[in-house]
C-alpha positions as CSV (number, residue, x, y, z in Angstrom):
1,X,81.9,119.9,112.5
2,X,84.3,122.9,113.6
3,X,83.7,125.0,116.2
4,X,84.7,128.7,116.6
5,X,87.9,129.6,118.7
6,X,85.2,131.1,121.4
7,X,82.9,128.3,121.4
8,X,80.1,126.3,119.3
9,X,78.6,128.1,116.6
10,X,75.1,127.3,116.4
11,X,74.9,129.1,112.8
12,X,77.2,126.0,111.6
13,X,74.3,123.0,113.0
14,X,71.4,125.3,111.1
15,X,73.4,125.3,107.9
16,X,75.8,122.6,107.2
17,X,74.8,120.1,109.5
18,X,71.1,120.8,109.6
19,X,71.3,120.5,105.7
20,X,73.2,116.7,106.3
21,X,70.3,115.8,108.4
22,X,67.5,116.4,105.8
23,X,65.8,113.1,104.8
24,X,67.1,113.4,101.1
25,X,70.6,113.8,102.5
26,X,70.7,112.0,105.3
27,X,71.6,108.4,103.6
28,X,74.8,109.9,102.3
29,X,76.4,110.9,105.3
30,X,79.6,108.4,105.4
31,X,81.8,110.7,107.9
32,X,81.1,112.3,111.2
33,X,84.0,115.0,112.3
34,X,83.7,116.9,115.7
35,X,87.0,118.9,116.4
36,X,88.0,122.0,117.4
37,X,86.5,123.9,120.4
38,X,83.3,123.4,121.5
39,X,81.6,125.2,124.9
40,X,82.5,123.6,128.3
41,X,78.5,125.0,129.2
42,X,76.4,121.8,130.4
43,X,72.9,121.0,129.0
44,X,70.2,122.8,128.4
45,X,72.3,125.5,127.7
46,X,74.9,123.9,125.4
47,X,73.4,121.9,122.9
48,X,75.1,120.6,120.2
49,X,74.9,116.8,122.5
50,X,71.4,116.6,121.8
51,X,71.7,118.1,118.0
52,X,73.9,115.1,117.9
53,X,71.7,112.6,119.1
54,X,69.0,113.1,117.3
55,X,71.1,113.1,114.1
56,X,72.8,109.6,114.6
57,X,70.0,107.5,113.6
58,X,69.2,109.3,110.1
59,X,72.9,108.3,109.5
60,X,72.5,105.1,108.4
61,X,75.3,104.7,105.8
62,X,77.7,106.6,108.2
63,X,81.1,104.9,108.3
64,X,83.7,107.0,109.7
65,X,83.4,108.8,113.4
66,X,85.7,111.4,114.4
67,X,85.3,112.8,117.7
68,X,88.9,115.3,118.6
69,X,87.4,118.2,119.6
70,X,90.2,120.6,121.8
71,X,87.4,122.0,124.5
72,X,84.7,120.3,125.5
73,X,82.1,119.4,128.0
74,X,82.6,116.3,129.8
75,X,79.3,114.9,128.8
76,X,79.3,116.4,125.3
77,X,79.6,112.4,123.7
78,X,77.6,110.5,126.0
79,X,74.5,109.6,124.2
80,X,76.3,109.8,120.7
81,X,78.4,106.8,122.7
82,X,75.3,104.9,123.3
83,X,74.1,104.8,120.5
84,X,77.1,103.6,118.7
85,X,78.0,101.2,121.6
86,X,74.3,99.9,122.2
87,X,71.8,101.5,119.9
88,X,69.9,103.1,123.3
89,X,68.9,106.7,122.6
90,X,69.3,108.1,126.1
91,X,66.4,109.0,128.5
92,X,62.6,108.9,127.4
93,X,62.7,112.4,126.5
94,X,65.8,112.2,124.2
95,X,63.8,109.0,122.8
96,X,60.9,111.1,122.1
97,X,62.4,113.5,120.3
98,X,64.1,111.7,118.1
99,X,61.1,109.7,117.2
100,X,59.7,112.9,116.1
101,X,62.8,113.7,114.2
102,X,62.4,110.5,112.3
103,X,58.6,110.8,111.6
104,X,59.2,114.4,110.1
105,X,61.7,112.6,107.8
106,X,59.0,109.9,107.1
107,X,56.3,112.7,105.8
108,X,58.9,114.8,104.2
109,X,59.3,111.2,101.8
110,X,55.5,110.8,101.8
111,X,55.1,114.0,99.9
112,X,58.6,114.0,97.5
113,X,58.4,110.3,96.4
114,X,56.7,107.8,94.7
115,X,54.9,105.1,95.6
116,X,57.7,102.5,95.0
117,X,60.2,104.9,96.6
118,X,57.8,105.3,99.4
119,X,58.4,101.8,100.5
120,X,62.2,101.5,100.1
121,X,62.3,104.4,102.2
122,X,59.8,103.3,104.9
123,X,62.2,100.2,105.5
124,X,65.3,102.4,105.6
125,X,63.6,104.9,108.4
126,X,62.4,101.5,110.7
127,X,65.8,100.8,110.6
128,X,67.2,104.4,111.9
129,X,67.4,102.9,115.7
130,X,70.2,100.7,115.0
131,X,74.0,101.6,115.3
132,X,75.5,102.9,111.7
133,X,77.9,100.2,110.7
134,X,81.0,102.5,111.2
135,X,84.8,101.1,110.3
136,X,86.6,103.6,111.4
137,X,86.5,105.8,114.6
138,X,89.1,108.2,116.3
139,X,88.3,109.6,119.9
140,X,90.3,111.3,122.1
141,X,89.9,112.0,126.1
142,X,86.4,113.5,125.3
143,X,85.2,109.8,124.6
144,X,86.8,108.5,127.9
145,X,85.2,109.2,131.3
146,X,84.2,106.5,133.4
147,X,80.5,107.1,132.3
148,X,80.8,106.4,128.8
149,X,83.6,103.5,129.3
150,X,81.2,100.7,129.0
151,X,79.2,102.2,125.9
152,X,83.2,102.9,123.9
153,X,84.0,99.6,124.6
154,X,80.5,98.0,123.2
155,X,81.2,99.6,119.7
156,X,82.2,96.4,117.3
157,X,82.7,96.0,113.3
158,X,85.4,98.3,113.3
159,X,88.5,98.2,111.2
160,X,90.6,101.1,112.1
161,X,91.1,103.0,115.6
162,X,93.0,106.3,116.4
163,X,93.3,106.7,120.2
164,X,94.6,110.6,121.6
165,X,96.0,110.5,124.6
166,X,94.5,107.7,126.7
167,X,93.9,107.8,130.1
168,X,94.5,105.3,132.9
169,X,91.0,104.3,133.0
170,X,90.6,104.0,129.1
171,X,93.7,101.8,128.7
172,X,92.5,99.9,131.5
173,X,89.5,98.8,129.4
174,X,91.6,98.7,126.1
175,X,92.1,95.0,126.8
176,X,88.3,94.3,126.7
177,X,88.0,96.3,123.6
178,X,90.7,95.2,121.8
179,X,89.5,91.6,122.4
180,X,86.3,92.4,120.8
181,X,87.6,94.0,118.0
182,X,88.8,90.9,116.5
183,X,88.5,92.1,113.2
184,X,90.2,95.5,113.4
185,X,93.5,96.2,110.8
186,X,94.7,99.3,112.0
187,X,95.6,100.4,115.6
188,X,97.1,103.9,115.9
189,X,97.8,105.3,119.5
190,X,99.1,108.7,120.5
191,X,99.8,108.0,124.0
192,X,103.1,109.2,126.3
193,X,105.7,107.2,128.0
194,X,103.7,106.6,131.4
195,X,100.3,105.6,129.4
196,X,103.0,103.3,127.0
197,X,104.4,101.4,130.2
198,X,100.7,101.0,131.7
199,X,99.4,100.1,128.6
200,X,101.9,97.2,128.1
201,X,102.2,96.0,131.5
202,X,98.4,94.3,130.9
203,X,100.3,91.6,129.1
């Protein structure tokens, strides 16, 4: 998902991406991009965090997370960052609303399928509210404010990382991450000399 060079484009979330999240769609999702440049306008007013949370769960076969956008709000990947890290979806009001996300998708199935294919997908939509099982993720300082430290770092299963421009706080917690992602074959960090030094003094 690209943004505009003057901000988010909400025309893009009511096509493509609203089009991704339909029910019949939805299960074939294996790649989540966010670049580009996004508004720096908090919630209400800017809301493609929300559009996102609401999303996550129908993505249950996702498998790659890209989150590099150029201009952002600070807060723009905090609930996308709890889900992933801890499968939480926010405050009771985000909860609610992506129950009633999920239930639309459950009736939409009630009326295109089957009986057989009714209860397959009943079993796939109970099991929206847990973490995709993604194996690759790339973040960049949008993904690395103090708030959202302990969510990033809770994220397991993955096999490949891409880290843009760490800051002192992030590399701090790298450690704790790393440790946790025991599995994990590739490690690719864009960092410069003074994030290097701190980075490698830990051990």
């Amino acid at each position: 998902m690209r943004s505009s060079e003057g901000g988010f484009d909400p025309r893009q979330v009511s096509s493509n991406f609203s089009s991704a999240c339909l029910p019949h769609h939805a299960a074939h999702v294996q790649t989540l991009r966010v670049t580009g440049y996004h508004s720096t306008h908090p919630p209400p007013r800017n809301t493609l965090s929300k559009t996102l949370a609401e999303a996550l769960p129908s993505f249950v076969n996702l498998r790659s997370v890209e989150l590099t956008p150029c201009r952002f709000h600070g807060q723009l990947f905090t609930p996308t960052l709890a889900f992933l890290g801890r499968g939480t979806l926010g405050t009771e009001e985000d909860k609610l609303s992506t129950l009633s996300l999920v239930f639309q998708n459950m009736l939409s199935i009630i009326q295109e399928e089957d009986e057989e294919k009714i209860e397959d997908d009943h079993v796939e939509v109970t099991r929206q509210f847990r973490p995709p099982p993604i194996h690759s993720l790339a973040i960049n300082q949008s993904c690395m404010s103090e708030t959202v430290l302990s969510d990033l770092v809770a994220i397991d299963g993955l096999s490949r990382v891409v880290i843009e421009s760490p800051g002192r706080a992030f590399l701090q917690r790298l450690p704790e991450w790393l440790a946790r992602l025991g599995e994990m074959k590739e490690l690719e960090l864009q960092v410069c000399r003074s994030a290097f030094d701190l980075l490698f003094s830990a051990y």
